[in-house]
Rosetta silent file (secondary structure, phi, psi, omega in degrees, C-alpha in Angstrom):
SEQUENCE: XXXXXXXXXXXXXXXXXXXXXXXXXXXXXXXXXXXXXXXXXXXXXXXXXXXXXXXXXXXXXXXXXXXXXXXXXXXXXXXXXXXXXX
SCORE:     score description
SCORE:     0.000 S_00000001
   1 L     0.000  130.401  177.257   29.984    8.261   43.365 S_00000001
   2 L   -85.274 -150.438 -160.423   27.140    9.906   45.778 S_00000001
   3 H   -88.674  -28.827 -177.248   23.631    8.995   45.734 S_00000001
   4 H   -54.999  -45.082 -169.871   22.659   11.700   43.408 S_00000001
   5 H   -69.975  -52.146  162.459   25.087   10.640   40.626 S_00000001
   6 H   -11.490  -97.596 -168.686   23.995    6.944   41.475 S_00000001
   7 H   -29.230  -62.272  179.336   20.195    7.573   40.694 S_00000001
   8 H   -30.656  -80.881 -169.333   21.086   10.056   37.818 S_00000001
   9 H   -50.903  -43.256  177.399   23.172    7.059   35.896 S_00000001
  10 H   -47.423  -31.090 -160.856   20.300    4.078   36.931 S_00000001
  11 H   -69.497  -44.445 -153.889   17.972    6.918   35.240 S_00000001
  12 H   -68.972  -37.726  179.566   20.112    7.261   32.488 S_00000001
  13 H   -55.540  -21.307 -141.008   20.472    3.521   31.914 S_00000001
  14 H  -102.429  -61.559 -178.399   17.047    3.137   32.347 S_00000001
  15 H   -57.150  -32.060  165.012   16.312    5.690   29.513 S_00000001
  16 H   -95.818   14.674  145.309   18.199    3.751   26.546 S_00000001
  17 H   -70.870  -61.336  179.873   16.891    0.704   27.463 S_00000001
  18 H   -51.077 -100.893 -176.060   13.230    2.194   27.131 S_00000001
  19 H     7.547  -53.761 -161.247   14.783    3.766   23.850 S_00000001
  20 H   -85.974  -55.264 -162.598   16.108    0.484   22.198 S_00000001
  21 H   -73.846    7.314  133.848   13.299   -1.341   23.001 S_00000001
  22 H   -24.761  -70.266 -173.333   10.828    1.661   21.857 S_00000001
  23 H   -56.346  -38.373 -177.185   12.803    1.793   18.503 S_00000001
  24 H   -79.310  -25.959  160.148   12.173   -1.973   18.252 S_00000001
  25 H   -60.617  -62.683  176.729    8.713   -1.884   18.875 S_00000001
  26 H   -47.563  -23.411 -166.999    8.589    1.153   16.204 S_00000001
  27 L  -116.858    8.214  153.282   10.093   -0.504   13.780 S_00000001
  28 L   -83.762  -24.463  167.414    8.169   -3.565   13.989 S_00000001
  29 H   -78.620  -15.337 -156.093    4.819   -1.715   13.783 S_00000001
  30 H   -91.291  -10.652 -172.569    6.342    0.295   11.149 S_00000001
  31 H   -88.346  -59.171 -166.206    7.090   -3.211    9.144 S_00000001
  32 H   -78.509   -9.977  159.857    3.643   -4.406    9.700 S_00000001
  33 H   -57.571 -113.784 -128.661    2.176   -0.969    8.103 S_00000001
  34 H   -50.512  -28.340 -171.790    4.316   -1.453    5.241 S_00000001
  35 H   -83.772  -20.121  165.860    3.565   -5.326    4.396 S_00000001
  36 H   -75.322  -16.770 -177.081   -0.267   -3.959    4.775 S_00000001
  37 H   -95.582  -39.061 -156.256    0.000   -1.321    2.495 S_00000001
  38 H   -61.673  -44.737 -154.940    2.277   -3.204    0.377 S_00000001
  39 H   -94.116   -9.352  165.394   -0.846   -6.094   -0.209 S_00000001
  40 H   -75.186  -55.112  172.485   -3.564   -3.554   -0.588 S_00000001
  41 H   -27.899  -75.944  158.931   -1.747   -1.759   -2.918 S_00000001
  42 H   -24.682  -42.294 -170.547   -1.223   -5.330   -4.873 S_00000001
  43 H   -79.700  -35.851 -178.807   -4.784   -6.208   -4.562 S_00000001
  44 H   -67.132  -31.833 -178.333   -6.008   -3.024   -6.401 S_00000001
  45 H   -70.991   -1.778  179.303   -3.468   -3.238   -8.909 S_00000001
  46 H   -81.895  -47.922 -169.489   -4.644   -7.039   -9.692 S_00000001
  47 H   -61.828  -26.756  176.181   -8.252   -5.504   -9.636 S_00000001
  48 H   -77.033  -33.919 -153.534   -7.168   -3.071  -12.445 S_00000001
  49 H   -99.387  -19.842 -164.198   -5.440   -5.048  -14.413 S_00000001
  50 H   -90.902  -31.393 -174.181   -8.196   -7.691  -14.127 S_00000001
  51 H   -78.463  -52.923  175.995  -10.747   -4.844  -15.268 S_00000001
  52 H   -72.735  -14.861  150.911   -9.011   -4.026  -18.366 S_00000001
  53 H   -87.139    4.749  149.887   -8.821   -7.043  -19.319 S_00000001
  54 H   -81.917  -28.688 -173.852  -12.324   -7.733  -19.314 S_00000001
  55 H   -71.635  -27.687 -166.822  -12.839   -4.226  -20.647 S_00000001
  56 H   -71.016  -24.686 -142.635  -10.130   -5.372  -23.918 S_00000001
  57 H   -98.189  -25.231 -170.088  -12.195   -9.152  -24.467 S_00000001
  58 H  -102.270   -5.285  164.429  -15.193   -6.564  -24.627 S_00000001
  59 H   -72.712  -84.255 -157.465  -13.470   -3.927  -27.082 S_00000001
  60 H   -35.903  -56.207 -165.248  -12.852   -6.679  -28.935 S_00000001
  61 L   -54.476   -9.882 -162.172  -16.678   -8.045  -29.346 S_00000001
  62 L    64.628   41.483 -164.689  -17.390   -4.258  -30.132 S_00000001
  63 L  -102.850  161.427 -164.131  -19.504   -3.539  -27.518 S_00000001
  64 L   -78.666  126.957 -172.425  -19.879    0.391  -26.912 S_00000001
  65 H    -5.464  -68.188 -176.207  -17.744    2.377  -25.034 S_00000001
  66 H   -46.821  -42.483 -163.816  -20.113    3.834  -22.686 S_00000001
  67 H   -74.339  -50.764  178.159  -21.351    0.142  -21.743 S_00000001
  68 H   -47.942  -53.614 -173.204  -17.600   -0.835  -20.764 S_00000001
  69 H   -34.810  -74.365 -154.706  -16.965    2.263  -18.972 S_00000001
  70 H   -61.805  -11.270  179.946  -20.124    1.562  -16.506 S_00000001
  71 H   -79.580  -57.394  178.921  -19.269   -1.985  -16.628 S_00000001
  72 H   -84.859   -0.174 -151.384  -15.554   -2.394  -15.875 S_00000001
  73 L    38.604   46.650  175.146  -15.057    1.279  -14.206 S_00000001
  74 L  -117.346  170.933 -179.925  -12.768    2.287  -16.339 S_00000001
  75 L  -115.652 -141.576 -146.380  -12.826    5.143  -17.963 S_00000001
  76 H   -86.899  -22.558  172.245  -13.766    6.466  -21.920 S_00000001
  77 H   -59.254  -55.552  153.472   -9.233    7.232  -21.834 S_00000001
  78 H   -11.475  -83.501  174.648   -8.907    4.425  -20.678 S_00000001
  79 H   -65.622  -29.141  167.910  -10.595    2.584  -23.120 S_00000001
  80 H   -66.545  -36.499 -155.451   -9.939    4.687  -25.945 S_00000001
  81 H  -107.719  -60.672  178.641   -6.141    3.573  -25.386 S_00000001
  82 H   -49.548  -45.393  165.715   -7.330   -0.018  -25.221 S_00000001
  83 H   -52.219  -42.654 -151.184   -9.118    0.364  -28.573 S_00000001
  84 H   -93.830  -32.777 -177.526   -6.247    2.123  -30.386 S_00000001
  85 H   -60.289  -24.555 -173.476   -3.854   -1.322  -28.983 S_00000001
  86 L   -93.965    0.000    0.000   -6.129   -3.918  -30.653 S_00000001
């Protein structure tokens, strides 16, 4: 092997190292994206679920639609569907 073919193969060797550990880096950022998205995602859906059920405890009591809406942010469908369950 001359010198050219030498370098050429260190290069090439060089380049799938940088590769794997690239990919490994990539897929560890790409992990901690998903487990961040995963728990936002979680927290709103807690926050929703936590709003209609203040919005249901206040269907029950009869309190007026309108008041619920602006209270819990949900909205008059919303609520409407919660009304027709109780």
């Amino acid at each position: 092997m001359n010198a050219f073919e030498e370098k050429m193969w260190e290069r090439r060797e060089g380049e799938m190292i940088g590769e794997k550990r690239g990919k490994k880096i990539g897929e560890r950022i790409g992990e901690k994206r998903g487990e961040e998205r995963g728990r936002k995602e979680g927290l709103a859906r807690g926050e929703k679920t936590k709003q209609r059920e203040i919005a249901r405890r206040m269907v029950e009591m009869k309190m007026a639609l309108d008041i619920i809406a602006k209270a819990t942010g949900l909205t008059e469908q919303e609520l409407n569907a919660l009304k027709k369950r109780n």
